[in-house]
C-alpha positions as CSV (number, residue, x, y, z in Angstrom):
1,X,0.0,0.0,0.0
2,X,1.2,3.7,-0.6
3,X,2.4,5.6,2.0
4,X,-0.5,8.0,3.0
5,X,-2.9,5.7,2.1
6,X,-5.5,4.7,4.5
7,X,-7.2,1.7,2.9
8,X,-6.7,-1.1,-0.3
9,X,-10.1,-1.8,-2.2
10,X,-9.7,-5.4,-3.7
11,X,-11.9,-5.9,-7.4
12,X,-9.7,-8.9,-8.8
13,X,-10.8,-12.0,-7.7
14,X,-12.7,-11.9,-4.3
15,X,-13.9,-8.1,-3.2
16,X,-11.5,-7.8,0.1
17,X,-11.2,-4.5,2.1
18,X,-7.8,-3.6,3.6
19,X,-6.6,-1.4,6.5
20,X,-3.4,0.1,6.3
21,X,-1.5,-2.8,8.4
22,X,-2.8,-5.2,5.8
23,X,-5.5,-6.8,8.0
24,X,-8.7,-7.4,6.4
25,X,-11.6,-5.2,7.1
26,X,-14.7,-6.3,4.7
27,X,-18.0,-5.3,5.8
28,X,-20.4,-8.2,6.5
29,X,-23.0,-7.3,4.6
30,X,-22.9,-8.2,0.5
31,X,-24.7,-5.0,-0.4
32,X,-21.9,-3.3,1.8
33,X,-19.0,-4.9,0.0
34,X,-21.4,-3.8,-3.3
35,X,-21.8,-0.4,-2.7
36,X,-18.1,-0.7,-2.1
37,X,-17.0,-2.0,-5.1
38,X,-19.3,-0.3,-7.3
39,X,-17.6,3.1,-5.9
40,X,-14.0,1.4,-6.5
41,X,-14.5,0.5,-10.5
42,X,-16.3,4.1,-11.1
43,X,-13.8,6.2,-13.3
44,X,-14.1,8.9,-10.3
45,X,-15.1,7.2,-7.8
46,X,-18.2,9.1,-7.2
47,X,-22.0,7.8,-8.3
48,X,-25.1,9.6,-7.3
49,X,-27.7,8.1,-4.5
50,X,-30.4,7.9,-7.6
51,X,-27.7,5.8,-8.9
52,X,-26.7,3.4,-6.4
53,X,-30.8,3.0,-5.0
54,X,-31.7,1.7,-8.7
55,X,-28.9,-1.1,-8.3
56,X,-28.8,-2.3,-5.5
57,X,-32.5,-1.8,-3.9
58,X,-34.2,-1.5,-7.3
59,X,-37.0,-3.8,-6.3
60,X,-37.9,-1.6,-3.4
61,X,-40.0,2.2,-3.9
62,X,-37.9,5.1,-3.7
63,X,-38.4,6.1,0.4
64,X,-37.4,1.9,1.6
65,X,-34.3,2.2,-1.2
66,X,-32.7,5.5,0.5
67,X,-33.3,4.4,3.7
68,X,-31.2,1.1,2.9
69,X,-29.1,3.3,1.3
70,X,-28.5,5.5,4.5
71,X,-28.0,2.3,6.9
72,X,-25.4,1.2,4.3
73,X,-23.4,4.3,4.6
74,X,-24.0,4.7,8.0
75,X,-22.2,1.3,8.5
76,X,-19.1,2.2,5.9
77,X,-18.6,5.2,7.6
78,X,-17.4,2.9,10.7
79,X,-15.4,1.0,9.3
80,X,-13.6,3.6,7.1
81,X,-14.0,6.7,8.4
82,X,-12.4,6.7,12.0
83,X,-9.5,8.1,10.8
84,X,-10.1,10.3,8.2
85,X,-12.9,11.1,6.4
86,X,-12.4,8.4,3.3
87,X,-16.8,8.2,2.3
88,X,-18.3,11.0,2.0
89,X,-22.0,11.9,0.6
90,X,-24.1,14.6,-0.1
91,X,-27.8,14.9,-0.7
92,X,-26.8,14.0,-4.1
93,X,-23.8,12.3,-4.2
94,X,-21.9,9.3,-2.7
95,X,-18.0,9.4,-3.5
96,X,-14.6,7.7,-2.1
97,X,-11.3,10.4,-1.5
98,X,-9.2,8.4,-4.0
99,X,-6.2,10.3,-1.8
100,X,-6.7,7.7,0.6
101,X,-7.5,4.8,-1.0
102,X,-5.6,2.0,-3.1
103,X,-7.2,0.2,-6.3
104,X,-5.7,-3.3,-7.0
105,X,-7.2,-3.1,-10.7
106,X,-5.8,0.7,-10.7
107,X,-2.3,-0.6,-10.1
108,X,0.3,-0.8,-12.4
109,X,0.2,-4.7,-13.6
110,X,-3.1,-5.5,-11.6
111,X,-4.5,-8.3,-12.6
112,X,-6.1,-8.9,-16.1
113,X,-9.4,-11.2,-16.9
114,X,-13.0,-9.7,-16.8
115,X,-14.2,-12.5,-15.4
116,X,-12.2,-12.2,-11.8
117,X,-13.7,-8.8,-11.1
118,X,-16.2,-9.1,-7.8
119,X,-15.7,-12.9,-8.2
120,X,-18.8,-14.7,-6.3
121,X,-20.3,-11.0,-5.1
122,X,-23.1,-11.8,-7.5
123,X,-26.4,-10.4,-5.7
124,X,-30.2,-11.1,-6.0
125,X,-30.3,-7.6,-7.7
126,X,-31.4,-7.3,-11.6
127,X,-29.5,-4.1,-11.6
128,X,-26.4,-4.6,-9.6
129,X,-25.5,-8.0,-11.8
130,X,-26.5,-6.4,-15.1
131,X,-24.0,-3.7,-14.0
132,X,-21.6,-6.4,-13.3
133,X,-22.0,-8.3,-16.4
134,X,-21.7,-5.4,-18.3
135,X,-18.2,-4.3,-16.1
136,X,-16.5,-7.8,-16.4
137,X,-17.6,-7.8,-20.1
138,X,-15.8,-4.6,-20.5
139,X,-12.8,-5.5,-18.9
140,X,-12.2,-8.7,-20.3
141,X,-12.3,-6.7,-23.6
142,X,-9.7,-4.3,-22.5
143,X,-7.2,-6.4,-20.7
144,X,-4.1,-6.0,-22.7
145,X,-5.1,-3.1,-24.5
146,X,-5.4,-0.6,-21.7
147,X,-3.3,-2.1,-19.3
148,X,-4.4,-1.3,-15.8
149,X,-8.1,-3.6,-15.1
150,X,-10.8,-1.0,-14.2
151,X,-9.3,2.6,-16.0
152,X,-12.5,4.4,-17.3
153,X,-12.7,3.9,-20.8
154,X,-13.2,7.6,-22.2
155,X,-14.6,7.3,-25.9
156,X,-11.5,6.3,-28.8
157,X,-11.4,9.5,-30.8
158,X,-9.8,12.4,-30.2
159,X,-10.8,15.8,-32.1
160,X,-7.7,17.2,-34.0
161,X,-7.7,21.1,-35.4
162,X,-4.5,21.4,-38.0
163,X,-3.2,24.5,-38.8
164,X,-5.3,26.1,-41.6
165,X,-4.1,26.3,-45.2
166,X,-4.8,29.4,-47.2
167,X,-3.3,31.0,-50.0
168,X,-4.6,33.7,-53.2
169,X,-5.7,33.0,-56.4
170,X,-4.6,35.8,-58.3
171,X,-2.1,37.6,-56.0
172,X,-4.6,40.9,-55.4
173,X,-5.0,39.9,-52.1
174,X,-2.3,39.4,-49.1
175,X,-2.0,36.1,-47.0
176,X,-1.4,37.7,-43.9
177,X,-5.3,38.9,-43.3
178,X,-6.2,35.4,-45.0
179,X,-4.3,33.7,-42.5
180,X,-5.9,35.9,-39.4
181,X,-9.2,34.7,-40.8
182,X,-8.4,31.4,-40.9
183,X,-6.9,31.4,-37.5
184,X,-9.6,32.9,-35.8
185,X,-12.4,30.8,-37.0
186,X,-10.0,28.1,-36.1
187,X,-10.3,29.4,-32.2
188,X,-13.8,29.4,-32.4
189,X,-13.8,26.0,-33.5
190,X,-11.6,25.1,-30.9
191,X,-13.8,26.3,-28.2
192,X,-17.3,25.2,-29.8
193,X,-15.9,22.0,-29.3
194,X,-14.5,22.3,-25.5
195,X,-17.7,24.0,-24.4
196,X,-19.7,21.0,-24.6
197,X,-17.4,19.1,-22.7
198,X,-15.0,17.4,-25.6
199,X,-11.8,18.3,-23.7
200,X,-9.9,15.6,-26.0
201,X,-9.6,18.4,-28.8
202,X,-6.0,18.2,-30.1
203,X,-4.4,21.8,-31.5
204,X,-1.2,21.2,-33.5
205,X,-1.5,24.9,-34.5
206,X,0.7,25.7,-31.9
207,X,3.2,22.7,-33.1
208,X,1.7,20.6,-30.2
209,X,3.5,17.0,-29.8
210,X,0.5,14.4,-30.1
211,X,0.1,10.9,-31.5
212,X,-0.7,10.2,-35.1
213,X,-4.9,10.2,-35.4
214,X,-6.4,7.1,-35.3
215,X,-9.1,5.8,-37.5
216,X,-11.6,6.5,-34.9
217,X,-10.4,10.3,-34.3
218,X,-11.9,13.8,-36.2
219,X,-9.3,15.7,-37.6
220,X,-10.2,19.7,-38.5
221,X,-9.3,21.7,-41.5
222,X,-9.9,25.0,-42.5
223,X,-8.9,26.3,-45.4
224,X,-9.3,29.9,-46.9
225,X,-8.4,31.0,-50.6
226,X,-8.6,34.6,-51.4
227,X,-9.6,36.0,-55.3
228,X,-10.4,39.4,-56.5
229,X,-12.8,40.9,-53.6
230,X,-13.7,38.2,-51.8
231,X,-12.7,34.7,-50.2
232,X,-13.5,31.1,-49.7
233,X,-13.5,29.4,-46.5
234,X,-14.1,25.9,-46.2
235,X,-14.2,23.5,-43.2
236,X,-13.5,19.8,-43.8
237,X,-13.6,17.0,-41.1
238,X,-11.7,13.9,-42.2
239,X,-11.8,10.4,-40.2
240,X,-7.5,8.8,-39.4
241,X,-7.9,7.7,-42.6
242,X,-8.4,11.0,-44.5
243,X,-11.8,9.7,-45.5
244,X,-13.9,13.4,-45.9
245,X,-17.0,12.9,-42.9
246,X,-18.3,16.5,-43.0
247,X,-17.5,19.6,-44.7
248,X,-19.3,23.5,-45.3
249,X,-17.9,26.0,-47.7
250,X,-19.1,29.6,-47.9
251,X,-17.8,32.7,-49.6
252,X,-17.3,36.3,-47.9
253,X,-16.7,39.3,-49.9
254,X,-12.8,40.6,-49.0
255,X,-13.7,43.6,-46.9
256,X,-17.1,42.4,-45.6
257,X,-16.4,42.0,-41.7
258,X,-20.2,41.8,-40.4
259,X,-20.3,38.9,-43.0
260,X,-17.4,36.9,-41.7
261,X,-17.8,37.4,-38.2
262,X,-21.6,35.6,-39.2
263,X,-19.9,33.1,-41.3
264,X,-17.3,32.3,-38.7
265,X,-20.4,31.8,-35.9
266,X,-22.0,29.7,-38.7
267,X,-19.4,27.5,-38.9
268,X,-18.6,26.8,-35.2
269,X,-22.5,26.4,-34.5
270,X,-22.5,23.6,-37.4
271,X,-19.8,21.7,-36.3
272,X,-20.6,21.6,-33.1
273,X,-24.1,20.2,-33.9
274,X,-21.6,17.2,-35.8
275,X,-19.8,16.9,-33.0
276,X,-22.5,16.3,-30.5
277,X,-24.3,13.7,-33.2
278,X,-21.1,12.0,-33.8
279,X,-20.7,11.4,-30.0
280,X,-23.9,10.9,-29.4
281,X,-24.3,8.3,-31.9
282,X,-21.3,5.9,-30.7
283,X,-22.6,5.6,-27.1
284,X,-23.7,2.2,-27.5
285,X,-24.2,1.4,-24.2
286,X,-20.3,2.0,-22.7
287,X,-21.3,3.0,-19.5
288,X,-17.7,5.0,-19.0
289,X,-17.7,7.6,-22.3
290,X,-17.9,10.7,-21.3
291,X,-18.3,12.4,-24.2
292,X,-20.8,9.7,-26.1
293,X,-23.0,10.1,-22.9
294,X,-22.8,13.8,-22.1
295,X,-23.7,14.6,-26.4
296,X,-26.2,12.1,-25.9
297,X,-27.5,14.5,-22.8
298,X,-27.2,17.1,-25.2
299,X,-29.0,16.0,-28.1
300,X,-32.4,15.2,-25.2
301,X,-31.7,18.9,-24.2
302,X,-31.4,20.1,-28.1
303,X,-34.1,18.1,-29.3
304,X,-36.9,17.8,-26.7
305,X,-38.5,14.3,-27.0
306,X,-35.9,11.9,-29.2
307,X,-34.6,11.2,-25.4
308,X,-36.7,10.7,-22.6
309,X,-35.6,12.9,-19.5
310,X,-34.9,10.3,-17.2
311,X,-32.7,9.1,-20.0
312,X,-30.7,12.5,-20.4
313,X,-30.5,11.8,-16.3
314,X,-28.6,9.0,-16.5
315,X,-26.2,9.7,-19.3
316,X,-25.3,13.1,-17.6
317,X,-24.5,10.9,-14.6
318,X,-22.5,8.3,-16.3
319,X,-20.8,11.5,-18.2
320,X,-20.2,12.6,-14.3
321,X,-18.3,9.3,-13.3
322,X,-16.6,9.6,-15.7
323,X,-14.9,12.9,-16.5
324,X,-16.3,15.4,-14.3
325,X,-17.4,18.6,-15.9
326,X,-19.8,21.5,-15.3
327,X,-21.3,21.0,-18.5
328,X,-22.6,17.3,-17.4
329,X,-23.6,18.6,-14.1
330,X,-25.9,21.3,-15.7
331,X,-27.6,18.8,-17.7
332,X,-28.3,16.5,-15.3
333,X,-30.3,19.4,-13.4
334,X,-31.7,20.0,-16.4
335,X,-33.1,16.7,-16.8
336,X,-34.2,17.3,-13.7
337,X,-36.6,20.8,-14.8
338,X,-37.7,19.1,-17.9
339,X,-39.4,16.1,-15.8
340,X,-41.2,18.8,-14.0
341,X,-41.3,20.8,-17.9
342,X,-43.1,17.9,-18.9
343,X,-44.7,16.9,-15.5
344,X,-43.1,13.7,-14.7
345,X,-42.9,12.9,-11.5
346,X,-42.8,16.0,-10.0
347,X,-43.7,15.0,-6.4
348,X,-40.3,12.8,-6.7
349,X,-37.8,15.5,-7.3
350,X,-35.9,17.3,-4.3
351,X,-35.4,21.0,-5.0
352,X,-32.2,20.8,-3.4
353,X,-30.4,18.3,-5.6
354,X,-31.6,20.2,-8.6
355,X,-30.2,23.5,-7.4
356,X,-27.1,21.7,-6.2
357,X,-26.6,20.2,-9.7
358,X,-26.2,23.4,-11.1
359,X,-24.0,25.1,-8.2
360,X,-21.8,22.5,-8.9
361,X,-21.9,23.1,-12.7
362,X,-21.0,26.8,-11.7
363,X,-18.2,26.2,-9.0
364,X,-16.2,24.1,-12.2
365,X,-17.0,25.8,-15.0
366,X,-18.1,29.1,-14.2
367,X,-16.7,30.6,-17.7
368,X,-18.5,28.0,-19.8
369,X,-21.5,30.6,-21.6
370,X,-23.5,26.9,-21.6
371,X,-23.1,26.3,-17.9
372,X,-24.3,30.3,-17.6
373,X,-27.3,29.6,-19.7
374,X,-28.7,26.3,-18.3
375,X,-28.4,27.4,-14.7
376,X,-29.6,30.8,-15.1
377,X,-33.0,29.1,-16.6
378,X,-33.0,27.1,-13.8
379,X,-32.9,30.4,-11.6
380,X,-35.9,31.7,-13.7
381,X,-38.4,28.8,-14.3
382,X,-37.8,26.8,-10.3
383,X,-36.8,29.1,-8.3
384,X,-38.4,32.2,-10.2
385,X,-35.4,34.5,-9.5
386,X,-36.3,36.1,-12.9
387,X,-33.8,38.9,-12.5
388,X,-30.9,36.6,-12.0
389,X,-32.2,34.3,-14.8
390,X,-31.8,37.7,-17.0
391,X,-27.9,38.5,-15.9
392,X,-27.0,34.5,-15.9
393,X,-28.1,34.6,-19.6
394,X,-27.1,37.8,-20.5
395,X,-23.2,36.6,-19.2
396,X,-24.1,33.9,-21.1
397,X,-24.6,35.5,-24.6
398,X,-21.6,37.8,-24.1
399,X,-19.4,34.5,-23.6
400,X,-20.8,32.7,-26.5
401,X,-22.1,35.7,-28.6
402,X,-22.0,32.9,-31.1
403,X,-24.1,30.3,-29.4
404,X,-28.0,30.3,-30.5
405,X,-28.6,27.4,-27.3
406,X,-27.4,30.5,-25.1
407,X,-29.7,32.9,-27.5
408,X,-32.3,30.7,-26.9
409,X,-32.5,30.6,-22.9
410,X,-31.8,34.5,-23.0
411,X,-34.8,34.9,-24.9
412,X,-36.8,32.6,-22.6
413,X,-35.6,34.8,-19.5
414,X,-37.0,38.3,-21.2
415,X,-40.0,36.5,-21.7
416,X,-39.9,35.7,-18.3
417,X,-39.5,39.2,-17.4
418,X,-41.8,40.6,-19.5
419,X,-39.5,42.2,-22.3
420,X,-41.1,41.1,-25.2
421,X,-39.8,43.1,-27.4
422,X,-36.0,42.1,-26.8
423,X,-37.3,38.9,-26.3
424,X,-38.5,38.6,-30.1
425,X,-35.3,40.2,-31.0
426,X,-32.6,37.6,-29.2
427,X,-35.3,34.0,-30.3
428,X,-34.7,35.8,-34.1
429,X,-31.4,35.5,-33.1
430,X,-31.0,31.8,-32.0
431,X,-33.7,31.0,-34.7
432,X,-30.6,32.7,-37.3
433,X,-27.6,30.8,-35.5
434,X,-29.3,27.6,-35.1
435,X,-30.6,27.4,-38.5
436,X,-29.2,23.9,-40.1
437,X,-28.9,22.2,-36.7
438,X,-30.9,20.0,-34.6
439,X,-31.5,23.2,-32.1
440,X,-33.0,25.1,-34.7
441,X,-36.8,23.8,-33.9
442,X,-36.2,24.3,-29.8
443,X,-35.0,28.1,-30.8
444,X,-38.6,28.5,-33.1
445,X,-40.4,26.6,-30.1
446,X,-38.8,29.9,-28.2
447,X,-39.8,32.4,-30.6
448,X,-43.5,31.1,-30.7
449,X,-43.5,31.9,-27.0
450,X,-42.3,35.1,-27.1
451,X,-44.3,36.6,-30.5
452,X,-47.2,35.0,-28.8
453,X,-46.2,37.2,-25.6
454,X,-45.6,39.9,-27.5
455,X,-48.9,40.0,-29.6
456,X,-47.9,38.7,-32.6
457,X,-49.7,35.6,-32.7
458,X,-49.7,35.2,-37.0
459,X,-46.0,34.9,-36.5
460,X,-45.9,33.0,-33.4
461,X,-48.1,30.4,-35.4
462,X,-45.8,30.2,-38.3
463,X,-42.6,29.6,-35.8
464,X,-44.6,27.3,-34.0
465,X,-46.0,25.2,-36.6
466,X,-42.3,24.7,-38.0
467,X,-41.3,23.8,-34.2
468,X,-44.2,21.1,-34.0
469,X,-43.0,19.4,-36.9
470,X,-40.0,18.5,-35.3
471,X,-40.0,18.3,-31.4
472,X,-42.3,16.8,-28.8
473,X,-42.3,19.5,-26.5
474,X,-45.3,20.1,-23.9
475,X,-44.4,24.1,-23.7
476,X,-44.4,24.3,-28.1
477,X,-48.0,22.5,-27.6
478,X,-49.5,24.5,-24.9
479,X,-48.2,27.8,-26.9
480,X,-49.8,26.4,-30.5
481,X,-53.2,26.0,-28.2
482,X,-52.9,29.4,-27.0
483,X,-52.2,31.1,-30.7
484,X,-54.8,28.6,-32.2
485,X,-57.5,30.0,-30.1
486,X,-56.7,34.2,-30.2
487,X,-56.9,33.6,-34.0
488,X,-59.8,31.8,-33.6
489,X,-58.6,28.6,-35.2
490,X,-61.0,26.1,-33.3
491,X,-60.4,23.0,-34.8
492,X,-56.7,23.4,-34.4
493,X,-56.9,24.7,-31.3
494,X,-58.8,21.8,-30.0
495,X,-56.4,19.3,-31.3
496,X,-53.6,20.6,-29.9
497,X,-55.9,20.7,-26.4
498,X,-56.5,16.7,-27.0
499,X,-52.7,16.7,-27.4
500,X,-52.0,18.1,-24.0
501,X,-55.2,16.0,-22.2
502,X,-53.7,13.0,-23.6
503,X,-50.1,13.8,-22.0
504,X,-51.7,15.1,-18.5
505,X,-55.5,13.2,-17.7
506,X,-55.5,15.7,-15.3
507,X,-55.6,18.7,-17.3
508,X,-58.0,21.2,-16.1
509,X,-58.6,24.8,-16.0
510,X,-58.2,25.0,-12.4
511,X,-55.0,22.9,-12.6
512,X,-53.6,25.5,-15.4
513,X,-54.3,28.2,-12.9
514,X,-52.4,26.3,-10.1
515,X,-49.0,27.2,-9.4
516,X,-48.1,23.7,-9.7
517,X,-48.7,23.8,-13.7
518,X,-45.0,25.1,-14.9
519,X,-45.9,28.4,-16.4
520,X,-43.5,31.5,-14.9
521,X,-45.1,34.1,-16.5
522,X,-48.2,35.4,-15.2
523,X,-50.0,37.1,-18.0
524,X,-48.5,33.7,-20.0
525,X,-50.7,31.5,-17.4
526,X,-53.3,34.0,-17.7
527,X,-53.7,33.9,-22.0
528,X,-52.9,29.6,-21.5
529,X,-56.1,29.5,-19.0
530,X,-57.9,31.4,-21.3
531,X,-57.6,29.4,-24.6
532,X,-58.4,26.3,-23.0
533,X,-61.5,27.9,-21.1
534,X,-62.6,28.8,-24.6
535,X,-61.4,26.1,-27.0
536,X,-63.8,23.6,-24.4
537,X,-61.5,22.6,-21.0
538,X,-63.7,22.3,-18.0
């Protein structure tokens, strides 16, 4: 054991628990020695309460599972903690201090063979042995690739940016403001990428030492060519192999500044919407990718309804064990407000582990315009703090002026407030830096609520109907209802009033003039009840 260390966790073979004179310490209990382990083979050795409940009391209702879960804490703590404090938990969170604690499958030559980990801790737990399974599975298809049993696997690709390539076609214009271009849409790229978490982003700009891509990695390059008045600039993304993936070419006169500083947000919004499909898209179940889990998060955030909330909850927490990030830990609140968005099991969710998700996601990454804009909505739709929720997304749009996501909750906060008019102004603007990604029908969803605010309910129709199309969204519905009936549109109106019955039997005036129906805005609650009173609702 390392000096310093207090206890050795044993995975390989039999789970055994070690004090620092080598004696054996191993709780009785299996789910003990569970909980345990489970802690020990997580990439950071944290997992959330949610988390453990599901797997190892799964067949028991939420109140008997955390009280389990408390006795078996209460009992770790004695045996580890008399010392120093080596488990610790929050109302969220369980976690080990990896400062005091050895890994055997950590160790440099542990033991290989997937099918030693936890041998015989197999419990009468669907969920637990599933997770097993799934971990010696894993590890019996790393040993001898990764070395060390039990590393988190972070997802095989990394994200290379070369240095940009430009040059002149006829020699009327110099390289040098070619080659500024080039290099800062290059930084924007750069950080498009990093702000949603993809730290793996390679720059050999700077002449950065870094292994050859692989086949699996993205490689980034932009090239400019200058002719007459004007330019080309054209971003490619090849696989290791060279093979073209994704590419977007656009032309900017010479002089035309405004234009290029559009085309430059253009292009970082695109690929950014590649990169989170890409990841999202290899998740395939690896419990341990950060980034395929936290995109995945992304895309339910992006896209409301092509991921379930309680889905976007638990890849934000397996994006949490395994890299931790502010970005992950505003999504997983966010999950979080969209099961109450959506009203799914509201009575279930404790306002303080929503709020502490995003105070977390602000303590690490309290410069990330993303983090800004999730957890300032969060100020203004469950806590309605609306005047924080308008400088949280303001500081968010001033980070990322480039970002229509952080457009988009800016424009929900004015609403909020009542602004309507800016609020019109900053949804045109995510609707413009969205268009051509999978955000650009959440952005229009945003603009029907604030032209519908604002009075203009022809055009909140038209940026509603365009939203429908695309998204399952109980807010985009509600709003349609609501512009259906000022316009006197019955029949449509009524449909969309079905829709919403169908997705809450409850629905009722008096439930829409409740507080506990998730409308912030009072004269918004006010036109909602109204509709529904006159398209039929009793």
């Amino acid at each position: 054991m390392h000096s310093g260390k207090l206890f050795s966790i044993k995975v390989c073979g039999a789970f055994d628990l070690f004090d620092r004179h080598g004696q054996s310490v191993r709780p009785a209990g299996r789910k003990d020695c569970a909980l345990l382990a489970m802690l020990a083979l997580t990439g950071t050795h944290r997992q959330t309460r949610t988390w453990l409940q599901e797997k190892l009391w799964g067949d028991r209702g939420p109140a008997q599972g955390a009280a389990s879960l408390r006795q078996a804490l209460t009992t770790l703590r004695a045996v580890l903690n008399g010392g120093a404090e080596v488990l610790r938990a929050d109302r969220t969170w369980v976690w080990l201090d990896p400062a005091l604690c050895d890994f055997d499958h950590m160790a440099p030559g542990g033991q290989g063979g997937g099918d030693e980990i936890l041998r015989g801790l197999d419990l009468r737990e669907e969920g637990f042995n599933d997770w097993l399974r799934q971990c010696r599975a894993e590890q019996a298809a790393q040993d001898g690739r990764w070395g060390a049993v039990g590393m988190p696997v972070q997802p095989d690709r990394r994200w290379y940016v070369d240095p940009p390539v430009f040059g002149t076609g006829d020699g009327l214009m110099g390289a040098d403001g070619l080659a500024e271009t080039c290099e800062m849409i290059c930084d924007s790229l750069v950080e498009a990428l990093s702000v949603i978490g993809l730290h793996a982003v390679v720059d050999r700009r700077a002449g950065t030492t870094a292994p050859p891509p692989r086949a699996t990695d993205m490689v980034l390059r932009m090239r400019g060519l200058g002719f007459g008045d004007g330019r080309v600039l054209s971003l490619g993304v090849t696989d290791g192999f060279g093979a073209l993936q994704w590419q977007v070419r656009r032309e900017v006169a010479r002089h035309g500044w405004a234009e290029l500083r559009a085309v430059q947000m253009e292009m970082a919004q695109l690929l950014q919407d590649f990169a989170i499909r890409t990841e999202a898209a290899s998740l395939k179940g690896d419990r341990w990718s950060a980034h395929a889990n936290g995109c995945q998060a992304l895309v339910g955030m992006l896209v409301p309804g092509s991921v379930s909330s309680r889905e976007i909850a638990q890849c934000s927490e397996a994006a949490i064990a395994a890299d931790e990030k502010g970005i992950y830990h505003a999504l997983l609140g966010l999950s979080h407000l969209q099961m109450m968005g959506e009203r799914e099991a509201r009575a279930a969710i404790d306002a303080d582990v929503i709020m502490q998700s995003f105070r977390t996601a602000l303590q690490l990454s309290p410069g990330n315009g993303l983090v800004q804009a999730l957890s300032g909505h969060a100020f203004g739709f469950f806590l309605h703090d609306l005047e924080r929720n308008a400088e949280m997304t303001a500081e968010a749009v001033r980070l990322l002026p480039g970002s229509g996501v952080c457009w988009d909750f800016h424009a929900i906060s004015l609403t909020y407030c009542g602004r309507y008019a800016e609020a019109v102004s900053a949804a045109g603007r995510a609707v413009a830096l969205c268009r051509g990604t999978m955000a650009q029908p959440m952005a229009q969803s945003t603009e029907l609520y604030a032209r519908l605010m604002a009075g203009d309910t022809r055009g909140a129709i038209r940026a509603g109907e365009m939203a429908s199309g695309v998204i399952d969204f109980r807010p985009t519905t509600m709003d349609l209802m609501t512009a259906y009936a000022r316009e006197g549109r019955i029949r449509e109106g009524r449909a969309k009033l079905r829709l919403l019955s169908s997705r809450d039997p409850d629905l009722s005036v008096d439930l829409l003039k409740s507080p506990d129906y998730p409308i912030v805005n009072l004269a918004h609650r006010t036109a909602v009840v109204e509709a529904a009173g006159q398209l039929g609702l009793a």
